[in-house]
ROBA-388213 format. One record per atom (N, C-alpha, C): residue number from 1; residue in three letters; atom name; x, z, y. Coordinates in Angstrom, 3 decimals. Each point is the difference from the previous one (the first is absolute). Layout:
# ROBA-388213
REC   num   residuo   atomo         c1         c3         c2
REC   NUM       ALA      CA          X          Z          Y
...
//
This chain:
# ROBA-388213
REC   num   residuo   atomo         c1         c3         c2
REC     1       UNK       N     13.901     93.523     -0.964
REC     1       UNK      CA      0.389     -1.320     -0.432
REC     1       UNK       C      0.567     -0.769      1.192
REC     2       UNK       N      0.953     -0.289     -0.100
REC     2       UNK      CA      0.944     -1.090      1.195
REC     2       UNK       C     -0.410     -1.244     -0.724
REC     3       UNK       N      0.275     -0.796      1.440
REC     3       UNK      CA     -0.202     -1.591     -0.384
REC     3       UNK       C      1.237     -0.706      0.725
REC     4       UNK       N      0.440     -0.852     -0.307
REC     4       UNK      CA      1.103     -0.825      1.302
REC     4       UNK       C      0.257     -1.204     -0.592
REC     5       UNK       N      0.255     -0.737      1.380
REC     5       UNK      CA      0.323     -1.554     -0.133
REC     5       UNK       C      1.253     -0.102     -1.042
REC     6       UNK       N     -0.236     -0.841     -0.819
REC     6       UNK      CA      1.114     -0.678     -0.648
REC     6       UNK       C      0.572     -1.119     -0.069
REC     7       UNK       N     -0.726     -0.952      0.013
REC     7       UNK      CA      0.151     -1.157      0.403
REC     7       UNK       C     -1.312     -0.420      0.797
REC     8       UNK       N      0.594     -1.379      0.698
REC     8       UNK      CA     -0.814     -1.382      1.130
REC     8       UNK       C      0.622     -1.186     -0.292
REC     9       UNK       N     -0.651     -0.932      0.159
REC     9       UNK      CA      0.387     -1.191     -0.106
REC     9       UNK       C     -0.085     -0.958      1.202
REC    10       UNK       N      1.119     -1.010      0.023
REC    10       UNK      CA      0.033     -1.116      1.025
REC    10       UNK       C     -0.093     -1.128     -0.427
REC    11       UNK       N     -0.713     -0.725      0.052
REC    11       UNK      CA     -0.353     -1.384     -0.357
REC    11       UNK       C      2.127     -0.636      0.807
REC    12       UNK       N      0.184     -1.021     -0.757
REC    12       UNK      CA      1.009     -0.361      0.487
REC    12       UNK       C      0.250     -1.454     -0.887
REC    13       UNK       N      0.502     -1.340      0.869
REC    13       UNK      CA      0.033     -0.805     -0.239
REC    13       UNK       C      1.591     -1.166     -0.592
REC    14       UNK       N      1.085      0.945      0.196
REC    14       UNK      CA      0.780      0.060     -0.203
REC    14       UNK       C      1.054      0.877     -0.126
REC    15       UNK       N      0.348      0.461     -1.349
REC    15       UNK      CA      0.361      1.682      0.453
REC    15       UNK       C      1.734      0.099      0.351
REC    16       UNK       N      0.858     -0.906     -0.556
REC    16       UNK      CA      1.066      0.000      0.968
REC    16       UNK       C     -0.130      0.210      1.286
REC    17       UNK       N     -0.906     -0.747      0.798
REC    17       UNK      CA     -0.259      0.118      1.468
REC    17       UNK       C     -0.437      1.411     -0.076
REC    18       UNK       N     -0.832      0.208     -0.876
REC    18       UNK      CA     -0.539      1.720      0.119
REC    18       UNK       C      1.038      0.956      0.203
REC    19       UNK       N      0.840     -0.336     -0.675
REC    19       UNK      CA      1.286      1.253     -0.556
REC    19       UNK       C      0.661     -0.025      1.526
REC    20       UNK       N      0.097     -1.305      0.546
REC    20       UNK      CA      1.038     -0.100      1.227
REC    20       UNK       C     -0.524      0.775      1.121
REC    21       UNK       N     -1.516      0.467      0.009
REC    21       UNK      CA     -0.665      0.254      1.129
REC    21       UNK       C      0.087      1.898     -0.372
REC    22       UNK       N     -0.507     -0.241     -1.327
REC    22       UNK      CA     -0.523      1.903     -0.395
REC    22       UNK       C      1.410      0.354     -0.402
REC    23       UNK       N      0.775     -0.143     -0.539
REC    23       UNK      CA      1.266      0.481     -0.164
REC    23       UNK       C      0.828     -0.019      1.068
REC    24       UNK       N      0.849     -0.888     -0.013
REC    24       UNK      CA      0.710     -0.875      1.604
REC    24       UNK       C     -0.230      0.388      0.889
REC    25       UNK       N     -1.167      0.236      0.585
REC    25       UNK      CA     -0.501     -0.185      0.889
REC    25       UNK       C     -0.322      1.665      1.097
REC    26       UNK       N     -1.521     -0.083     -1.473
REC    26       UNK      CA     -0.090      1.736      0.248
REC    26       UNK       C      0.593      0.857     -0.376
REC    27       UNK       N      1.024     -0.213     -0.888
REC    27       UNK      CA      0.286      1.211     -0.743
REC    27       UNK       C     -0.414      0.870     -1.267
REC    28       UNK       N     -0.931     -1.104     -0.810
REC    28       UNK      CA     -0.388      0.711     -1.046
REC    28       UNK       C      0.874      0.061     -1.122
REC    29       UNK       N     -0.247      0.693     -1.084
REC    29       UNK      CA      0.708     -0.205     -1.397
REC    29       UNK       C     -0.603     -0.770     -1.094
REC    30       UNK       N      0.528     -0.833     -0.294
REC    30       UNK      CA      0.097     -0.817     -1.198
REC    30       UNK       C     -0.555      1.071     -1.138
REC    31       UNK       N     -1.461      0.014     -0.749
REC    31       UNK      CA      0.310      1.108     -1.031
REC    31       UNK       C     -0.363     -0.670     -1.345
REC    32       UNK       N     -0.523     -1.285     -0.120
REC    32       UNK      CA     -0.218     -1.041     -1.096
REC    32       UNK       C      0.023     -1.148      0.485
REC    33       UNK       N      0.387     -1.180     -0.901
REC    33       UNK      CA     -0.204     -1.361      0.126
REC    33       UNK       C      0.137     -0.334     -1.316
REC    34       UNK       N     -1.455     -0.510     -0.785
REC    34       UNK      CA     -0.326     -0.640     -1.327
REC    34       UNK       C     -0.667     -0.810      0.405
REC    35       UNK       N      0.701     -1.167     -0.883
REC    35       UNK      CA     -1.557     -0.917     -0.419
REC    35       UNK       C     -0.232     -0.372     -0.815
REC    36       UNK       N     -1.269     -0.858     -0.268
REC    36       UNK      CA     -0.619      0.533     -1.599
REC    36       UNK       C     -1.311     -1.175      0.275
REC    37       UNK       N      0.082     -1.021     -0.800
REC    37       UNK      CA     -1.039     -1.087     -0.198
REC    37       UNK       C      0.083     -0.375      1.578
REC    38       UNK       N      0.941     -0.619      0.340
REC    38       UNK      CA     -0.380     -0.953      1.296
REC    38       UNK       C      0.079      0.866      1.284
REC    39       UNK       N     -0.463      1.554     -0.400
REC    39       UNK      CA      0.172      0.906      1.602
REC    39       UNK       C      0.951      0.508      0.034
REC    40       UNK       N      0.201      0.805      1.113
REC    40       UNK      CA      1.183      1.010      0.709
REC    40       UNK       C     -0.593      1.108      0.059
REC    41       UNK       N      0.337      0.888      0.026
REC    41       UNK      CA     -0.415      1.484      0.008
REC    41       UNK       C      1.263      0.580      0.817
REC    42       UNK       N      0.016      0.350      1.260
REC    42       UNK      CA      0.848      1.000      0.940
REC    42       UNK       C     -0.346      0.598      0.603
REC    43       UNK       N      0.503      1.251     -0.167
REC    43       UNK      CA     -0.175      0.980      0.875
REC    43       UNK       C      0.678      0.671      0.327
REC    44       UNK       N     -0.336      0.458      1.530
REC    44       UNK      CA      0.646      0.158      0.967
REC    44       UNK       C     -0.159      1.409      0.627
REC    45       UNK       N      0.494      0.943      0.838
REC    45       UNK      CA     -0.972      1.033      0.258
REC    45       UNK       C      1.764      0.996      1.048
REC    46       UNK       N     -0.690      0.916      0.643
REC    46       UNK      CA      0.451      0.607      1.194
REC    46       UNK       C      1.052      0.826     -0.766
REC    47       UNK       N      1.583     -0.061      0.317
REC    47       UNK      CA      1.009      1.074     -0.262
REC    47       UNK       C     -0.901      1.515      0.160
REC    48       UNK       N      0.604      0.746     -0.459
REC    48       UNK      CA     -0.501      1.425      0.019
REC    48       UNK       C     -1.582     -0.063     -0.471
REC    49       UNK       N     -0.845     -0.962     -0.824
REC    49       UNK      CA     -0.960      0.138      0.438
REC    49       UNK       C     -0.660     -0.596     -1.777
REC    50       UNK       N      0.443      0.784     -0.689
REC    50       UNK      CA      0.449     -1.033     -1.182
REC    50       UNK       C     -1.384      0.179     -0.812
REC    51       UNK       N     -1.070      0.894      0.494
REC    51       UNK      CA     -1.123     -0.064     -0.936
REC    51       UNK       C     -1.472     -0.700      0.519
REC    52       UNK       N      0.611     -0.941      0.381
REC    52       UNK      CA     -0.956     -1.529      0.791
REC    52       UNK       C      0.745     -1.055      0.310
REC    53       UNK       N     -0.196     -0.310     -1.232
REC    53       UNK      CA      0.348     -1.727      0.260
REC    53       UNK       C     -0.828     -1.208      0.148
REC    54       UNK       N      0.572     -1.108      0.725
REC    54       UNK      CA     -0.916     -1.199      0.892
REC    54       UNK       C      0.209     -1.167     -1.231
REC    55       UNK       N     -0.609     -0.817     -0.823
REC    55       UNK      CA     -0.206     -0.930     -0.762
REC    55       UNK       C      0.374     -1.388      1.235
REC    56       UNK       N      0.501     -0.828      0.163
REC    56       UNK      CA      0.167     -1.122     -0.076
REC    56       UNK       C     -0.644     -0.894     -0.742
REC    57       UNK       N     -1.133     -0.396     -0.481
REC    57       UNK      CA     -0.638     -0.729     -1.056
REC    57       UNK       C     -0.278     -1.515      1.044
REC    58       UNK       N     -0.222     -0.984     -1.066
REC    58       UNK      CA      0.205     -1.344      0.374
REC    58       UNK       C     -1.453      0.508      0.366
REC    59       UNK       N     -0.426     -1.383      1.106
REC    59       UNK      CA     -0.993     -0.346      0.490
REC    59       UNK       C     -1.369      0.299     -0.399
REC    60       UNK       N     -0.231     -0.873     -1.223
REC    60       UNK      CA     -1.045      0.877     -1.027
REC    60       UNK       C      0.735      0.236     -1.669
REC    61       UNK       N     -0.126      1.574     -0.026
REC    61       UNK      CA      0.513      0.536     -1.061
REC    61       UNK       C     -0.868     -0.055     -0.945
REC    62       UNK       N     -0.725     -0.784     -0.384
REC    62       UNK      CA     -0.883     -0.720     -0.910
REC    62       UNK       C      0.709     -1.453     -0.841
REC    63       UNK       N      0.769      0.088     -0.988
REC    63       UNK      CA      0.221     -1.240     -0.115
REC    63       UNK       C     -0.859     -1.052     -0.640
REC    64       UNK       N     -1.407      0.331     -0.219
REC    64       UNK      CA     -0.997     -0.972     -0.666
REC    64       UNK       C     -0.711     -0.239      1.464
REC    65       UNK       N      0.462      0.506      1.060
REC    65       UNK      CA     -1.114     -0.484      1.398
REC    65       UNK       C      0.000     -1.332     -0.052
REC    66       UNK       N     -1.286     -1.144      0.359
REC    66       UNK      CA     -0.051     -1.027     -0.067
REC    66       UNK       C      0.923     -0.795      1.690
REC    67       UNK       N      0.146     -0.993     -0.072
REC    67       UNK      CA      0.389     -0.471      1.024
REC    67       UNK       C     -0.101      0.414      1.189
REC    68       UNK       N     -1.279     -0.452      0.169
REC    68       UNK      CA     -1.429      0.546      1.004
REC    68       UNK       C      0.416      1.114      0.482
REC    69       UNK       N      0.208      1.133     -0.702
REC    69       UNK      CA      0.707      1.287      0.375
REC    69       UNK       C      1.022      0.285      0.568
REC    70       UNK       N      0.834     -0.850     -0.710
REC    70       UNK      CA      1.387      0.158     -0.106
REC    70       UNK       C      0.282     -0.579      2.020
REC    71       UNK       N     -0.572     -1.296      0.036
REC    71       UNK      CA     -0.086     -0.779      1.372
REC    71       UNK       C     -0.765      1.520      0.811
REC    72       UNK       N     -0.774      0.358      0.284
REC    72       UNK      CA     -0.711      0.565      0.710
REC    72       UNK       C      0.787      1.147      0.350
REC    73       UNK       N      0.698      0.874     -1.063
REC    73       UNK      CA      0.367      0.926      0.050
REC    73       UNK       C      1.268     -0.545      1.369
REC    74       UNK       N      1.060     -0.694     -0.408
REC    74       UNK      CA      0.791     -0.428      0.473
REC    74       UNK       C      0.074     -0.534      1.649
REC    75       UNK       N     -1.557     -0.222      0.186
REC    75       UNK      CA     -0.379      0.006      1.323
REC    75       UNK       C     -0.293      0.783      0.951
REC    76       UNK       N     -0.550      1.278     -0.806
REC    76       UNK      CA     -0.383      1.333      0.640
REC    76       UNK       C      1.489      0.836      0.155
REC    77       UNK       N      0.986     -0.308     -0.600
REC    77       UNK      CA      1.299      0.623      0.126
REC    77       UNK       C      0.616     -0.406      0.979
REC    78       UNK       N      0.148     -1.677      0.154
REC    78       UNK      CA      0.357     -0.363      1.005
REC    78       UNK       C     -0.953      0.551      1.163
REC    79       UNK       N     -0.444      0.204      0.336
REC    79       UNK      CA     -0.735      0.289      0.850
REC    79       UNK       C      0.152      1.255      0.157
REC    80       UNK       N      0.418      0.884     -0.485
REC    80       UNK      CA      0.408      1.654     -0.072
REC    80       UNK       C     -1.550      0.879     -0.145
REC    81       UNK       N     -0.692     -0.709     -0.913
REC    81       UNK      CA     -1.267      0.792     -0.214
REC    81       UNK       C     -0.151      0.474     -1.409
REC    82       UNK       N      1.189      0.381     -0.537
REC    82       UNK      CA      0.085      0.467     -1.782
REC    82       UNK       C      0.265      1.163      0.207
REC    83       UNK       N      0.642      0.845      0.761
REC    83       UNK      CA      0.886      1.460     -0.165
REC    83       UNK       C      0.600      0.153      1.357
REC    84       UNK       N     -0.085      1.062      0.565
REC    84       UNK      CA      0.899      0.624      1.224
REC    84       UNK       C      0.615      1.677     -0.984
REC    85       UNK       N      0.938      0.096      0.005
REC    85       UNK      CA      0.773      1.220      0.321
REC    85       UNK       C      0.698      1.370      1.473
REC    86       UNK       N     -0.112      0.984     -0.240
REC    86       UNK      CA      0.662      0.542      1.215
REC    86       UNK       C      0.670      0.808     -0.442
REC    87       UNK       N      1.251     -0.447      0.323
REC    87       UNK      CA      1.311      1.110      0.055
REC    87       UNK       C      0.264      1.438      0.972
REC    88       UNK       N      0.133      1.134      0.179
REC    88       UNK      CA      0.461      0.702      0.709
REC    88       UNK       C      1.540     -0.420      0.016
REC    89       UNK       N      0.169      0.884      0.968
REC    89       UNK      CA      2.403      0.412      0.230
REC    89       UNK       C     -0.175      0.769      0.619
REC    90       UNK       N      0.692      0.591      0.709
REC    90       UNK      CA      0.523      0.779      0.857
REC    90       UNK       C      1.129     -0.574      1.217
REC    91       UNK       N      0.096     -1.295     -0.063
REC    91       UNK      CA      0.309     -0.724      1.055
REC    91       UNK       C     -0.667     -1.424      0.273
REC    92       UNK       N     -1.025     -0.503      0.308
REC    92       UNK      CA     -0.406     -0.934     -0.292
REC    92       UNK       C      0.790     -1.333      0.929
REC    93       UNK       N      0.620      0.713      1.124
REC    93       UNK      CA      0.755     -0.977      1.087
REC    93       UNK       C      0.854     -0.662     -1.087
REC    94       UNK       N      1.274      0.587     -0.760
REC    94       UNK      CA      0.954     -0.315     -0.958
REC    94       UNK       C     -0.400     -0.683     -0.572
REC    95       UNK       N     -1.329      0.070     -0.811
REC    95       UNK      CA     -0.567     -0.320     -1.375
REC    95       UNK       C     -0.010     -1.505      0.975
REC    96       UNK       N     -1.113     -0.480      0.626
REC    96       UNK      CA     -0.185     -0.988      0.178
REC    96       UNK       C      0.997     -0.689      1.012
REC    97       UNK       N      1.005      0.034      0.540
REC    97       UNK      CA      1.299     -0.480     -0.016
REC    97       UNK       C      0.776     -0.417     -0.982
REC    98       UNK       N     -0.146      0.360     -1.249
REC    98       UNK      CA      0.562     -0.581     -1.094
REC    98       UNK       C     -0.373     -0.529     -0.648
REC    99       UNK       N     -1.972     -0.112     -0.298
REC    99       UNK      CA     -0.805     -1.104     -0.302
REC    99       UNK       C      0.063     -1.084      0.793
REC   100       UNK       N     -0.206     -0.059      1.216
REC   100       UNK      CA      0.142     -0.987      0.852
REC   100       UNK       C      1.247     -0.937      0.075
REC   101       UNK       N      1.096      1.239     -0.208
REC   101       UNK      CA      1.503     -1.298     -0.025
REC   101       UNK       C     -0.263     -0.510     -1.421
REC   102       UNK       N     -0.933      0.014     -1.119
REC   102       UNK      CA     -0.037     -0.867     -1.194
REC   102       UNK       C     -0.398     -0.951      0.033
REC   103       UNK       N     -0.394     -0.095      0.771
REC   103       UNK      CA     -1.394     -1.129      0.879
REC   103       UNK       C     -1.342     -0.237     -0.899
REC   104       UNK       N     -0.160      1.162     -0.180
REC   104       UNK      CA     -1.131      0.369     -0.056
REC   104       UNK       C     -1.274     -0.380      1.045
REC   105       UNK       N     -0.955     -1.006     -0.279
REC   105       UNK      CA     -1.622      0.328      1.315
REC   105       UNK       C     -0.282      1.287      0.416
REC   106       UNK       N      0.447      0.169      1.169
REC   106       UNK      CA     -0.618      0.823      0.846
REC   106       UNK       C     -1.357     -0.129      0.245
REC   107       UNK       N     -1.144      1.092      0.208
REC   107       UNK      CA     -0.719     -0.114      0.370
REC   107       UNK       C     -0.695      0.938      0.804
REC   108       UNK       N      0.687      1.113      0.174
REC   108       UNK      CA     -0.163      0.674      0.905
REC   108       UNK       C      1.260      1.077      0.250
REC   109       UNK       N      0.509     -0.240      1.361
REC   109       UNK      CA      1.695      1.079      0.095
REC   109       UNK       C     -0.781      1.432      0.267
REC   110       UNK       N      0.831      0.791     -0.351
REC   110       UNK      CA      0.085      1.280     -0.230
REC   110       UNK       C     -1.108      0.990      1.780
REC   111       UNK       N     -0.893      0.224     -0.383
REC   111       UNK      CA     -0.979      0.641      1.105
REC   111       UNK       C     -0.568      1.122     -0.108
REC   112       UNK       N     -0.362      0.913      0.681
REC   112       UNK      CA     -0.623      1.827     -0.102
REC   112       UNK       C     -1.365     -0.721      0.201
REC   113       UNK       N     -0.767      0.578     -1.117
REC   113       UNK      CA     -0.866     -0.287     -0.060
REC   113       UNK       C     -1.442      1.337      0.252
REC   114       UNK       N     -0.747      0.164      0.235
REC   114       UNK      CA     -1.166      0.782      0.485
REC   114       UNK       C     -0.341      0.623     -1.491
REC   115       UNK       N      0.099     -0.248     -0.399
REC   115       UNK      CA     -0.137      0.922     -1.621
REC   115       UNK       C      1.292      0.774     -0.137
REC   116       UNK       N      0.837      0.530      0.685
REC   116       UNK      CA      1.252      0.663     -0.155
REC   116       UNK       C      0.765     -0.286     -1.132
REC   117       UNK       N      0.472     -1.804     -0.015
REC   117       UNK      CA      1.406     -0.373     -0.609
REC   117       UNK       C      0.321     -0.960      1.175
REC   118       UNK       N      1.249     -0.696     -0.830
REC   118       UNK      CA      0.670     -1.066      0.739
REC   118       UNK       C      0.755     -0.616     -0.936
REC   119       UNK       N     -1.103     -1.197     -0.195
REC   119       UNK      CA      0.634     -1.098     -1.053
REC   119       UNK       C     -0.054     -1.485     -0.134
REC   120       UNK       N      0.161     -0.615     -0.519
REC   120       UNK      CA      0.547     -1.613      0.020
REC   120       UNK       C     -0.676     -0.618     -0.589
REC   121       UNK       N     -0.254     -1.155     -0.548
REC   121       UNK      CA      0.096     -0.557     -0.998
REC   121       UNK       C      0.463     -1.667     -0.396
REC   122       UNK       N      0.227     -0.444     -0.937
REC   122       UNK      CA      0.696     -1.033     -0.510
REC   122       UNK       C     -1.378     -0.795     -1.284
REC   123       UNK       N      0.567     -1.548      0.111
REC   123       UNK      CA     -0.585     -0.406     -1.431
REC   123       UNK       C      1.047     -0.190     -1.000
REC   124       UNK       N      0.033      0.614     -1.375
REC   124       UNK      CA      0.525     -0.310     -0.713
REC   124       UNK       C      0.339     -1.818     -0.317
REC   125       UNK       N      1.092     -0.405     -1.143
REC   125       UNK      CA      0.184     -2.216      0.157
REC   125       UNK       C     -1.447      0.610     -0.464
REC   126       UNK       N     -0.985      0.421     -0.744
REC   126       UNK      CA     -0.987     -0.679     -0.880
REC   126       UNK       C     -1.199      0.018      0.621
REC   127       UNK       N      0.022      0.673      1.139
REC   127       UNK      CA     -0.900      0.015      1.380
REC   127       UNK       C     -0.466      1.885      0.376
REC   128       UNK       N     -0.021      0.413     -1.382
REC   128       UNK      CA     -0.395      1.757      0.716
REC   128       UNK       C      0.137      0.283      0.819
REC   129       UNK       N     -0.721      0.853      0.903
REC   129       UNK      CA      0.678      0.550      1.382
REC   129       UNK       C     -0.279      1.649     -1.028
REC   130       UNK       N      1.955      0.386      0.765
REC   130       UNK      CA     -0.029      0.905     -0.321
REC   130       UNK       C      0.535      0.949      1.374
REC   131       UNK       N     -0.277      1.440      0.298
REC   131       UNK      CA     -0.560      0.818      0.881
REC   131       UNK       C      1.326      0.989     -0.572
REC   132       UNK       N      0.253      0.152      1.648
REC   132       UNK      CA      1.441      1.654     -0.408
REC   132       UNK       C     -0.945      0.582      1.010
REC   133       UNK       N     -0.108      1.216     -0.044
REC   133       UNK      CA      0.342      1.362      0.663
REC   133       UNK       C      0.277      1.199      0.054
REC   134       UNK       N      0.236      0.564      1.802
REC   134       UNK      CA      0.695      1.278     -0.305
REC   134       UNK       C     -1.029      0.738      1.134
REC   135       UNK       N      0.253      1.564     -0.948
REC   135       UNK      CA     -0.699      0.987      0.613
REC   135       UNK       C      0.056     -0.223      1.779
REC   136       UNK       N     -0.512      0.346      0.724
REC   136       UNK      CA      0.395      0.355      1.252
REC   136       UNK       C      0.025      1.823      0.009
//
């Protein structure tokens, strides 16, 4: 019996800004955009890589969450404490040269790290920090 990722989700607070960062940005593919009672549903996910895709879902994908929630949630995002992601490449210097000219938050430039990679990372507009690396 095999098992494998199919989908993950990113809390995200505006998903135009989303699209500009994960598409635009990184390089992903566009593989849905619905919405349906008030939400967005997009997803996004790695060329060549088409049997795992990344959800884009609003903030809280609950639409009966009470306020209370709704506020709280929105604070922990800002704050980049909802979701981290990590990308591999095979060039990570490139990769984050072309995130960075988006002007994208940097938050850490591209370094060899003691666990044998060498990778970066950025906060997504909705605050994620999201993580590239590459093999060493």
């Amino acid at each position: 019996m095999d098992i494998k990722l199919a989908q993950c989700f990113i809390a995200v607070d505006d998903h135009d800004k989303a699209l500009g960062f994960y598409r635009d940005a990184l390089g992903l593919e566009v593989r849905n955009d619905v919405g349906y009672e008030g939400l967005r549903w997009v997803t996004v996910g790695p060329p060549g890589q088409s049997d795992v895709d990344i959800v884009l879902e609003s903030t809280v994908g609950d639409p009966n969450a009470s306020e209370a929630d709704k506020e709280a949630a929105a604070v922990l995002l800002a704050k980049g404490l909802l979701r981290g992601v990590i990308f591999s490449t095979d060039d990570v210097d490139a990769l984050f040269e072309r995130v960075s000219a988006s002007g994208a938050e940097v938050l850490q430039e591209p370094s060899d790290q003691p666990y044998g990679v060498r990778d970066c990372a950025f906060r997504d507009p909705a605050g994620n920090m999201i993580r590239v690396n590459q093999r060493l």
